[in-house]
C-alpha positions in Angstrom: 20.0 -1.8 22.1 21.5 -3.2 19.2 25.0 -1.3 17.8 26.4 -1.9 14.7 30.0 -1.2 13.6 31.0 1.3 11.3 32.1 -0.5 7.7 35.4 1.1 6.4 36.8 0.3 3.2 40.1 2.4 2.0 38.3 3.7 -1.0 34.8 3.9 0.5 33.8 5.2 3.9 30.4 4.8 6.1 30.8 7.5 8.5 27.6 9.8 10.6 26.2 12.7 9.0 28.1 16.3 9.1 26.5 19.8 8.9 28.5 20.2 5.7 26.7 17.0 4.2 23.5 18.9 4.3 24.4 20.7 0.4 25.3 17.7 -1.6 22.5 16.1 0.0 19.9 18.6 -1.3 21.5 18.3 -4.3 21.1 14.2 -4.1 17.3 15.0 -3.4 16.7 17.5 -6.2 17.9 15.1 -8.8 16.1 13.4 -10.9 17.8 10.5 -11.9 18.7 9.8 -8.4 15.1 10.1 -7.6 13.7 8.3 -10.6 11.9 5.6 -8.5 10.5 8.3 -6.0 7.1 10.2 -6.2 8.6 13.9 -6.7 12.1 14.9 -6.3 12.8 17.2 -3.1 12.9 21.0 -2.1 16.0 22.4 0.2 13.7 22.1 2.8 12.1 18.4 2.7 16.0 17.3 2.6 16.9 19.3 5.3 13.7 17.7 7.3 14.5 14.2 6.4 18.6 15.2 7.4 17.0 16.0 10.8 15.4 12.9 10.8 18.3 10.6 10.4 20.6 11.5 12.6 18.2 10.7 15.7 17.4 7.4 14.3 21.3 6.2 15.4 20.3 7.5 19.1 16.8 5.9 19.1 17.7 2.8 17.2 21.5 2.1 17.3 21.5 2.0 13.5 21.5 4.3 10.6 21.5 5.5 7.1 25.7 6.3 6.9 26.7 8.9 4.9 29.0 7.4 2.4 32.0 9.2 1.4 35.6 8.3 -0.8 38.5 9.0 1.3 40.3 12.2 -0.1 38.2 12.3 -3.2 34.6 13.2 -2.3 33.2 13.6 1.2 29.6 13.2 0.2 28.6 10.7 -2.6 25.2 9.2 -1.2 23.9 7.1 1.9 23.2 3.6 2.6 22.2 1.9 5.7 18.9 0.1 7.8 16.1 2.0 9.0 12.4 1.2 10.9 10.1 1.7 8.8 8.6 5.3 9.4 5.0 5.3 8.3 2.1 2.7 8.8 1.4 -0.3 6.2 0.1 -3.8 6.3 3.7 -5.2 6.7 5.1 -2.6 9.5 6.9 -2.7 11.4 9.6 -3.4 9.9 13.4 -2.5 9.1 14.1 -1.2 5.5 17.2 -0.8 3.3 18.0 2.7 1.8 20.3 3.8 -0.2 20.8 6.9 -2.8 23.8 7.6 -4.6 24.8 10.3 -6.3 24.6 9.4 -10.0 28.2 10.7 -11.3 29.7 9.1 -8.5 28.7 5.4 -9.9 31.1 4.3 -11.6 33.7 5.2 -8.4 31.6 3.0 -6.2 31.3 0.1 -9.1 35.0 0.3 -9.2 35.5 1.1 -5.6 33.1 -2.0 -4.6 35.1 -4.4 -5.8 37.8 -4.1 -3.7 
């Protein structure tokens, strides 16, 4: 099995997901400018199902969506990271990119990235 290596930047972390991520991620899921490319934006509960569903994926897969925090500042901002592909299409299976940031938080990771 494949394992990748947790990327850490001072201003910028990539860490696994915490109970106490669970809130800001709801609130990530319920926005909708954050979810402006997505079909519908998402109830407490669909974000605390798909929560459940990414933590396993490190176990099963040795890779992740990270939750991405900034050291000493804010300990939830967004995720990014690789995942299979979880539903059936013409091109699966496959491994996908994902990514959702917090849209306040933007400008810190612009300015944080280029570091």
């Amino acid at each position: 099995m494949l394992t990748l290596q947790r990327p850490t930047r001072p201003r910028r972390a990539l860490r696994r997901w915490l109970p106490e991520d669970r809130e800001p991620f709801a609130t990530l899921n319920a926005d909708p400018e954050a979810m402006h490319f997505f079909p519908s934006l998402l109830s407490r509960e669909e974000s605390d199902l798909l929560a459940d569903w990414i933590e396993p994926h490190f176990a099963e897969r040795g890779f992740g969506l990270w939750a991405i925090e900034v050291p000493g500042m804010v300990p939830f901002i967004g995720f990014a990271g690789l995942v299979v592909v979880p539903f059936e299409a013409r091109f699966t299976p496959a491994v996908e990119v994902g990514w959702r940031l917090a849209h306040e938080t933007a400008r810190c990771v612009e300015t944080c990235s280029t570091e």
